[in-house]
Each structure stands twice: as structure tokens, then as C-alpha cells.
C-alpha positions as CSV (number, residue, x, y, z in Angstrom):
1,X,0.0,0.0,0.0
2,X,1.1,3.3,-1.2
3,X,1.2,6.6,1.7
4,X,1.7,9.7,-0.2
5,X,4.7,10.9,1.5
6,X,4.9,15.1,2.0
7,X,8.3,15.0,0.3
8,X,7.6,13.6,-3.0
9,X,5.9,17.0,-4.6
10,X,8.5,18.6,-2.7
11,X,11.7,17.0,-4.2
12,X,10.0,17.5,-8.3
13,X,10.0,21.2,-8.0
14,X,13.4,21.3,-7.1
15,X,14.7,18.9,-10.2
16,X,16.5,20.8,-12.1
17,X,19.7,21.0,-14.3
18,X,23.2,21.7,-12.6
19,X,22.0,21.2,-8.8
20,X,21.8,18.2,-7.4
21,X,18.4,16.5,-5.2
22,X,20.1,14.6,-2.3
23,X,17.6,13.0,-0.2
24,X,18.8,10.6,2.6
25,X,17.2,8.9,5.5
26,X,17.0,5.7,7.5
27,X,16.8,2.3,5.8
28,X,13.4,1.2,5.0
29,X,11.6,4.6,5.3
30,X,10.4,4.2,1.2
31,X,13.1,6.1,-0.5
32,X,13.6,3.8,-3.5
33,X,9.7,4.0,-3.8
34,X,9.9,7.6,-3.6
35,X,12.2,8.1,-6.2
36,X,10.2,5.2,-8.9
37,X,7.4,7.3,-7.9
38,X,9.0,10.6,-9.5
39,X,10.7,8.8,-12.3
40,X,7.5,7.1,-12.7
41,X,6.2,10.8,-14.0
42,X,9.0,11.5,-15.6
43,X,8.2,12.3,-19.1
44,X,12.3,11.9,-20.9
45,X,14.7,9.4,-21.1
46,X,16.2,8.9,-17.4
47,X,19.1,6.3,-16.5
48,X,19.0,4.5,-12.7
49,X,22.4,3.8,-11.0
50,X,22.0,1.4,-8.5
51,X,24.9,1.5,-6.2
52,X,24.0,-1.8,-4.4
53,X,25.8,-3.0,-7.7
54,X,29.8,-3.4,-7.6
55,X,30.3,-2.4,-11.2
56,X,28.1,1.0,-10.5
57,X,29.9,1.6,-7.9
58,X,33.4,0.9,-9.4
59,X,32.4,2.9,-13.1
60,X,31.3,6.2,-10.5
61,X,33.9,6.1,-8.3
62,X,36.5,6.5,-10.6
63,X,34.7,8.6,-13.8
64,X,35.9,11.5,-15.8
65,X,33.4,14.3,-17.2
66,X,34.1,12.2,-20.5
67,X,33.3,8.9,-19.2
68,X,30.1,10.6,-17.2
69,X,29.0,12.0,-20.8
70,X,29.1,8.5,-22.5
71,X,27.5,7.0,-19.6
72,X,24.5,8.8,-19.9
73,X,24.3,9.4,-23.3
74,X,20.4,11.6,-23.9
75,X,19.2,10.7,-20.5
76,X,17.7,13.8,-19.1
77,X,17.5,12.3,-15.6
78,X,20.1,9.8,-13.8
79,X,19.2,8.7,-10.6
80,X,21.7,7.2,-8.4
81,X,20.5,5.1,-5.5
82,X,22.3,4.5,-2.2
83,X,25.0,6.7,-3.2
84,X,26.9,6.8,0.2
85,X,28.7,3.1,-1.0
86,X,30.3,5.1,-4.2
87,X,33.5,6.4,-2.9
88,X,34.5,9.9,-3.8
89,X,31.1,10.3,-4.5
90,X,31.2,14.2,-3.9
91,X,33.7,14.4,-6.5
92,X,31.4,12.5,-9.0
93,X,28.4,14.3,-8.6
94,X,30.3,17.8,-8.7
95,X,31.5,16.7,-11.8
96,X,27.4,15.7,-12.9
97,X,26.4,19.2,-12.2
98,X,29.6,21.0,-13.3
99,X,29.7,19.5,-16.7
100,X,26.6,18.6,-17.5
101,X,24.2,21.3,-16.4
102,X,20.9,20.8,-17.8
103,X,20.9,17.7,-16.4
104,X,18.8,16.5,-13.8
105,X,20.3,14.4,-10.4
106,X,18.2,12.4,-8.0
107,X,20.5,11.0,-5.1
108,X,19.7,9.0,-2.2
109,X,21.8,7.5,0.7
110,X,20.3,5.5,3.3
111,X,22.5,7.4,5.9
112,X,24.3,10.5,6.3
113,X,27.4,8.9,7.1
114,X,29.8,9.4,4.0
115,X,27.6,10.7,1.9
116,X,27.2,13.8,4.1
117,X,31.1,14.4,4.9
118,X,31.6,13.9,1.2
119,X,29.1,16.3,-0.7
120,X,29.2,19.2,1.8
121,X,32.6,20.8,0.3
122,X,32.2,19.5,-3.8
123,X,28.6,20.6,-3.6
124,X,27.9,23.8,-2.4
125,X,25.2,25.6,-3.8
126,X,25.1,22.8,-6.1
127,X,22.1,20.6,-4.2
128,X,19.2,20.9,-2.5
129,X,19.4,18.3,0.5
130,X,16.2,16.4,1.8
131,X,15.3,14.2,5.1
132,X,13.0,11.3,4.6
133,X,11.8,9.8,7.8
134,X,9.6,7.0,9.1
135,X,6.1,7.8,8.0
136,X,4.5,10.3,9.9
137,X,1.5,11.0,11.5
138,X,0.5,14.1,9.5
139,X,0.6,11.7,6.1
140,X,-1.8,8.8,8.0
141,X,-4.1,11.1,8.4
142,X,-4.3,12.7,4.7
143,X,-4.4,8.6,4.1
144,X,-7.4,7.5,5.9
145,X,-8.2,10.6,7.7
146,X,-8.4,12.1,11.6
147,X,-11.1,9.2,13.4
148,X,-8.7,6.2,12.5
149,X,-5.5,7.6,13.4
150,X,-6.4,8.7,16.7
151,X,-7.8,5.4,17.4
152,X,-4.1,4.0,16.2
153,X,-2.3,6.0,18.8
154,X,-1.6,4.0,21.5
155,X,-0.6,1.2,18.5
156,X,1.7,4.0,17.1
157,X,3.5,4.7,20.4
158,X,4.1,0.8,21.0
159,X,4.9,0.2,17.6
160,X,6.4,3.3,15.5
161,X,5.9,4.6,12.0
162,X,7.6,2.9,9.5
163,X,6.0,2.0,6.3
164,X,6.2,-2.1,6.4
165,X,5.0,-1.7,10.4
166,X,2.2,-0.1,9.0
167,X,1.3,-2.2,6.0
168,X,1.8,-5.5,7.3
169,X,-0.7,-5.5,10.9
170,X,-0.2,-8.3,12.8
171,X,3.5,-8.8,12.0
172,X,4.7,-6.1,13.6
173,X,7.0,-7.2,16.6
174,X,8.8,-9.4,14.2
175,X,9.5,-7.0,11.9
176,X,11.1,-4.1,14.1
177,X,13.1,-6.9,15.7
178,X,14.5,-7.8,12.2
179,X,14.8,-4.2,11.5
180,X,16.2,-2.9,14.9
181,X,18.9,-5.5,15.0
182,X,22.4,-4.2,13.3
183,X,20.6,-3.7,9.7
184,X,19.0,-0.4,10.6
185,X,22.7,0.6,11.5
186,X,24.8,-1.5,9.2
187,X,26.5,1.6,7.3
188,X,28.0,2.2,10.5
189,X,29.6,-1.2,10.6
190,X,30.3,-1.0,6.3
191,X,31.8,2.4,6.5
192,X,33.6,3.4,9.8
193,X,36.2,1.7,12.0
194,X,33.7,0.2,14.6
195,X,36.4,-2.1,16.6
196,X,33.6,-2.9,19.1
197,X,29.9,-3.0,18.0
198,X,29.1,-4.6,21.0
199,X,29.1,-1.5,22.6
200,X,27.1,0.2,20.6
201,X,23.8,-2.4,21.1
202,X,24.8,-1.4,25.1
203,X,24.9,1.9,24.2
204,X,21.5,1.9,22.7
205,X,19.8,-0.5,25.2
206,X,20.8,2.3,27.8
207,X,19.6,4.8,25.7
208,X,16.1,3.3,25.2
209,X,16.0,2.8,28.9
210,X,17.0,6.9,29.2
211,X,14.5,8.7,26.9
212,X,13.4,11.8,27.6
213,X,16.4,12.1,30.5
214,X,19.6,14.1,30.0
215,X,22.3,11.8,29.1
216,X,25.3,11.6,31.0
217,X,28.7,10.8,29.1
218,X,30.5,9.6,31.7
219,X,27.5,7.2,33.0
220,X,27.1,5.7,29.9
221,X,30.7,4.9,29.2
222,X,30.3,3.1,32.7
223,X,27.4,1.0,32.0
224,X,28.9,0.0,28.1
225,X,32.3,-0.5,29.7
226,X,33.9,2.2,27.6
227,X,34.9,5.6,27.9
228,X,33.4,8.8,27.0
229,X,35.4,9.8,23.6
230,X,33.8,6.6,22.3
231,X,30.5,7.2,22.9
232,X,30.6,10.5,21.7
233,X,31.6,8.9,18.6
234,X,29.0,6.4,18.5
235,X,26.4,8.3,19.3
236,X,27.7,10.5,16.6
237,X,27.7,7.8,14.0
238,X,23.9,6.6,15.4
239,X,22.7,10.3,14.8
240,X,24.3,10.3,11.2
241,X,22.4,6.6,10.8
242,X,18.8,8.3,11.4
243,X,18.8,6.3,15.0
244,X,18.6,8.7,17.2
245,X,18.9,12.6,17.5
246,X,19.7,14.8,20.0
247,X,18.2,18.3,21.6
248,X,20.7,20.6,23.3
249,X,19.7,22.7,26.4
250,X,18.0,26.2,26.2
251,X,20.4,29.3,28.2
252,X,20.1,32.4,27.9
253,X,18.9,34.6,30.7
254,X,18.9,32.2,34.1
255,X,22.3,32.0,36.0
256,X,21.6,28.3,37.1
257,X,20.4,26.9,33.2
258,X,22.0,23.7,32.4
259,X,24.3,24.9,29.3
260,X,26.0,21.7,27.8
261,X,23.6,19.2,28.3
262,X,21.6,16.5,26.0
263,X,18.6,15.0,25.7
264,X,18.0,11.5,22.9
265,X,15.5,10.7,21.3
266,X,14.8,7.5,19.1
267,X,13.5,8.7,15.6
268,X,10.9,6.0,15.7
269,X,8.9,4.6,19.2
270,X,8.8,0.9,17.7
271,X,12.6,0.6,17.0
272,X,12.8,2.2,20.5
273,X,10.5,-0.7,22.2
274,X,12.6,-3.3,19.9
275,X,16.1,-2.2,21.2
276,X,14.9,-3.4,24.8
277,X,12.2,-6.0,23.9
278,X,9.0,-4.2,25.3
279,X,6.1,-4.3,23.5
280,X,3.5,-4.2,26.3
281,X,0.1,-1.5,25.7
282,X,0.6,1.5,26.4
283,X,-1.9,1.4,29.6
284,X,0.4,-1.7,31.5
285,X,3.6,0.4,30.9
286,X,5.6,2.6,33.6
287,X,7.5,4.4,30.7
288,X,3.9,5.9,28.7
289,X,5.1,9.3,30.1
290,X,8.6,8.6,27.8
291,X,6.9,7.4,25.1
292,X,4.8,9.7,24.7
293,X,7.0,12.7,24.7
294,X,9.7,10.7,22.6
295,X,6.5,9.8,20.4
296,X,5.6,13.8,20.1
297,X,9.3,15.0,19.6
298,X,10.2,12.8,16.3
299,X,6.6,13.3,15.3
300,X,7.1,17.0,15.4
301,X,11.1,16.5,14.2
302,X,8.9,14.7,11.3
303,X,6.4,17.6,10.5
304,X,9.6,19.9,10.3
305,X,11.5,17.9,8.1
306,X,9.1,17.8,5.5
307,X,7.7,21.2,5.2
308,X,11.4,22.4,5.4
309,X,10.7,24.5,8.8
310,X,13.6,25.1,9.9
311,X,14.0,26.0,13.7
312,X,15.7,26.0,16.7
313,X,15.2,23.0,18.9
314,X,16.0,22.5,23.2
315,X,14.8,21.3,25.8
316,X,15.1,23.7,29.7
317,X,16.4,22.8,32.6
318,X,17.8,24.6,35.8
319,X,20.0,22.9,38.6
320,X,17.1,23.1,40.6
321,X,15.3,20.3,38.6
322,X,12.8,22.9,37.0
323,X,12.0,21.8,33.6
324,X,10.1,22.1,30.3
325,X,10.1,19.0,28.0
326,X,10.7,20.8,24.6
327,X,10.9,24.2,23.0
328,X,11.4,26.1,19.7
329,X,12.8,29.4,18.5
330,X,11.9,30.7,15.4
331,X,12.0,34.5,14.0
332,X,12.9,36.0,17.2
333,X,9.5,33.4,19.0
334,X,10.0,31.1,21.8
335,X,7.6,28.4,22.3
336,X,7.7,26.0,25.2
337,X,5.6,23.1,25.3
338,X,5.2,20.9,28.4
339,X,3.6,16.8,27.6
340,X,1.0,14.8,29.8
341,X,-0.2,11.5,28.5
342,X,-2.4,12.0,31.9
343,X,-4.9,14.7,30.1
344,X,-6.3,15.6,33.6
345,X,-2.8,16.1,35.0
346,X,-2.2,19.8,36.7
347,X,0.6,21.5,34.8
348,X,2.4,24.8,35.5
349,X,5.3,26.2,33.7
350,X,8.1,26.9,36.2
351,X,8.1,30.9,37.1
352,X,11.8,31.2,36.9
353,X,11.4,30.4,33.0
354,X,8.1,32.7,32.6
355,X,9.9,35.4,34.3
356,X,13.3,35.2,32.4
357,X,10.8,34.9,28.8
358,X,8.0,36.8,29.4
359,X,7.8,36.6,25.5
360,X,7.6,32.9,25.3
361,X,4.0,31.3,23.9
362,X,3.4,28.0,26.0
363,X,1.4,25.1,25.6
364,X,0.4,21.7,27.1
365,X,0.4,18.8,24.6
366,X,-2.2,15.5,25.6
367,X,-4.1,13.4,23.6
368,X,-6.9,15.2,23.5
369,X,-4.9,18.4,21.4
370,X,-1.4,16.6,19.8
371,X,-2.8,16.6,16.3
372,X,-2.3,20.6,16.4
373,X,1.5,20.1,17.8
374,X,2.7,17.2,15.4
375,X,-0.2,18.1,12.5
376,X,-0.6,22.0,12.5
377,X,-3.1,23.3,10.1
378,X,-4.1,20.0,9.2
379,X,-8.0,20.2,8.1
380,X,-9.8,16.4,8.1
């Protein structure tokens, strides 16, 4: 079953010749169906480079502007699929947009490992760079509208978003077991000196465990058996792998704000639930309250990504233990937003922060209002 995904109008308009379309993403969010749905309408000649394929891989690594040109002979469109395995691959597609301008270049990667550290420099202002996540709420509900969705959210919170969860019911702890083990995060095992992957299953089990929670470096090098400069790494290489993300801390006016510290969160609540084998419903759980707001954070860290919203992300926190779950700064606006999976729970925004940003719009997020957080402006 086909979801129209926000992305796909979004990534035609900006085809064009002598820029490049990057789109990357986890594995297994639909980004191969993305791109046969665009060549699908297509009207010229296009050629696809698959770089699962050794001799793709080999011709693009090493091509002249010559080569290139004989390659592609009249196609109007070239589309080159998991990309990040070609190496050099900056180099190549500077030369595709360099010396062949009017044509048109669809990339994906299925991480931002290489890919990323390899385009940046070659391309500037030669791409336009895209983020496909797991399906997200906003595009169930222009699927099948508002009254089944929120009906699925206690199913979405156990069991995440991504498109084969969704189309095969009844399958689904299977599935993100499959997909949580070291496939999801293979690239970083293909690609990077990884001497002890090991640690890095640890490193997420205690992560899962920790949502929602500032993470502590040192801590976590203690419970993987490590020490800290690797699990900066690691977590670096799981945030380039579309695992996990991070929010920094909000300071600015308050002596006593935290400054340096981290939240995680897990892009997806099912791959979450897999990493530490808990698929229990939502109402038998001590950990709704985490899954919840890990649930609203990617879900709105979705809604940005595809309407290309860019803006400032943290979470608040003073020494004192006062706190506010998540905020954003945009144009000058703060907006703090506090989440209750408990609808009838009494919430008050700590005075220190109201005082300090008198400015600042709040909001309390349940499931009676989280469509207008995660799904603004949506009309069923």
C-alpha cells in the first residue's frame, strides 16, 4: 500500500539541471519507492544507477566528465540510488552538475554517514538536500483521515511509523526486531572503523532505557564498559544513521540553566520498544510518560522535516530540577511546550522560565490536542 509521503511534490519542484536533489534517510523509510514514484512521472529518457551493484559503484567512483557523458548518453534524468557506497562520491556528482548542467540528479543514501562528509565541500550551492523519515503521522491522516488515526495511537506509540509496520498489521514485533537489530545501522559497521559493535547495542539499550532524560557521558561509558570519547563517537555515527537525535539545552537569561547538556531521542517509538524488547500496551507500561514525549518529539522532528521549517530546537532545565520537555525558537519566538499523557494532570510552567521569557507562547500537549502540535493546520 502506497502513503503519499509530503516529500515527493517537494523533491520534483526542485529537479533541475546543474543542482543536485540529495535525499537521505534511515533504511526502509520508502526512498527507492519515492524516487520510482517521481521517475514514474517523468516524461524523458532517465538512467538509474543502482549502487548496491559493484560495477556502479566501481564505473562512479573513478569517472571522468568524459566517461560521465558517455555514460549517460540523452538521458535527461540519472538517478543514483544508495549513493553513500560510491567512494569519492562528492567528486562525482560535482563533476554531474559542473559538466553537465541541464541535467537533472536524483541522489539517495540510506545514511548521512559518508555521503554527508563527502558532498558538503564538492557541492555547495550545487544541491538541494532532503530528510526522509519513518512515516509520519500528518501523512496517515491525509491517508485515511483524523477518526482512525487517533484510534491508532496507543498502536503508534508501542509500535512506531515505518511503512512495512504499517502495511503489514499483525507482523509487527517481528518486523522491528528484524529491523532494529544491526541492519537499521549497518552503514556504520560498512563504513567506519567500529572495533567494538558490541558497545554500541549497550549503548542503545541504555539509551532506550534513558528517553526523555539528560544523558550523562560519563555514566554511559560506565554502563557499556567504555569511555566517554567513544560514545561521543558512536552516538555521533547513530545520529548520522537516522537512529537517534539529539536536543541541546535552552540558556540564555537564568544563571543556574544547564548549558552543555543532551537530551536523545529515538526517531521511531517501535525501534525504541525493539532495542529493549517491550512491547507491552501503552496502559500496562511505567514508561507511557517517555513514550509519549519521545513519540511527540520525532513526530514533530517529522512535520519539520518535511515542510522544510527550519528552527531552533532545546529542551530547559535549571539545577534546581525545574524543567520544560521541549521548545522552539523561530524569527525571534520562543515556544515551550510541556507533555501529559495523563490529560487531567495539573501542569504549571516553572516561574523562573516565565519570568526570564516573558515573550515565550506556551502550551500543554495531551491526547486530546497533539494533532495541532505534530499536525498544524491539518484540516480532516
Amino acid at each position: 500500500m502506497w502513503i503519499d509521503r509530503i516529500l515527493l511534490p517537494t523533491a520534483e519542484e526542485h529537479l533541475e539541471g546543474g543542482k543536485a536533489v540529495i535525499l537521505t534517510g534511515p533504511r526502509q523509510v520508502g526512498k527507492t519507492t519515492l524516487l520510482e514514484k517521481i521517475t514514474a512521472r517523468y516524461p524523458g529518457k532517465l538512467l538509474w544507477m543502482d549502487c548496491d551493484e559493484p560495477d556502479t559503484r566501481q564505473r562512479l567512483a573513478n569517472a571522468t566528465s568524459t566517461e560521465l557523458k558517455a555514460w549517460i548518453g540523452d538521458a535527461g534524468l540519472v538517478v543514483i540510488d544508495e549513493a553513500q557506497r560510491v567512494k569519492n562520491i562528492g567528486l562525482t556528482l560535482k563533476l554531474f552538475t559542473d559538466k553537465i548542467r541541464s541535467l537533472q540528479l536524483l541522489v539517495t543514501g540510506s545514511s548521512s554517514l559518508d555521503l554527508a562528509n563527502e558532498i558538503n565541500e564538492p557541492l555547495t550551492g550545487r544541491k538541494w538536500e532532503f530528510i526522509l523519515l519513518p512515516i509520519s503521522t500528518e501523512e496517515m491522516l491525509r491517508h485515511h483521515g483524523e477518526t482512525p488515526e487517533r484510534r491508532l495511537l496507543s498502536h503508534r506509540m508501542i509500535y512506531g511509523m515505518y511503512p512495512e509496520i504499517i502495511n503489514r498489521p499483525g507482523k509487527e514485533e517481528a518486523l522491528l526486531r528484524q529491523l532494529s537489530s544491526s541492519y537499521l545501522y549497518k552503514d556504520i559497521f560498512t563504513f567506519h572503523d567500529v572495533r567494538k559493535p558490541e558497545v554500541i547495542e549497550k549503548l542503545l539499550q541504555s539509551l532506550a532505557l534513558q528517553i526523555g532524560s539528560e544523558v550523562n557521558y560519563h555514566e554511559l561509558a560506565q554502563l557499556t564498559g567504555t569511555d566517554q570519547a567513544t560514545i561521543q563517537r558512536y552516538l555521533n555515527l547513530l545520529e548520522k544513521a537516522f537512529v537517534v537525535f539529539r536536543l541541546p539545552a535552552f540558556s540564555r537569561n537564568v544563571r543556574n540553566e544547564l548549558k552543555k547538556s543532551r537530551k536523545v531521542y529515538f526517531y521511531d517509538n517501535g525501534i525504541r520498544n525493539a532495542i529493549i524488547n517491550s512491547f507491552k500496551p501503552v496502559d500496562l507500561r511505567t514508561d507511557a510518560g517517555a513514550l509519549w514525549e519521545n513519540f511527540l518529539v520525532s513526530e514533530r522532528t517529522k512535520w519539520l522535516a518535511n515542510h522544510q521549517y527550519f528552527a531552533n530546537r532545546y529542551f530547559w532545565r535549571t539545577t534546581q530540577q525545574q524543567e520544560i520537555d521541549y521548545l522552539e525558537e523561530k524569527n525571534g519566538i520562543l515556544s515551550a511546550f510541556e507533555f501529559k499523557w495523563n490529560a487531567t494532570a495539573q501542569v504549571s510552567f516553572p516561574k523562573t522560565f516565565l519570568n526570564a521569557y516573558d515573550n515565550a507562547e506556551t502550551a500543554v500537549i495531551t491526547p486530546g490536542n497533539y494533532l495541532d502540535f505534530i499536525a498544524p493546520g491539518f484540516v480532516s
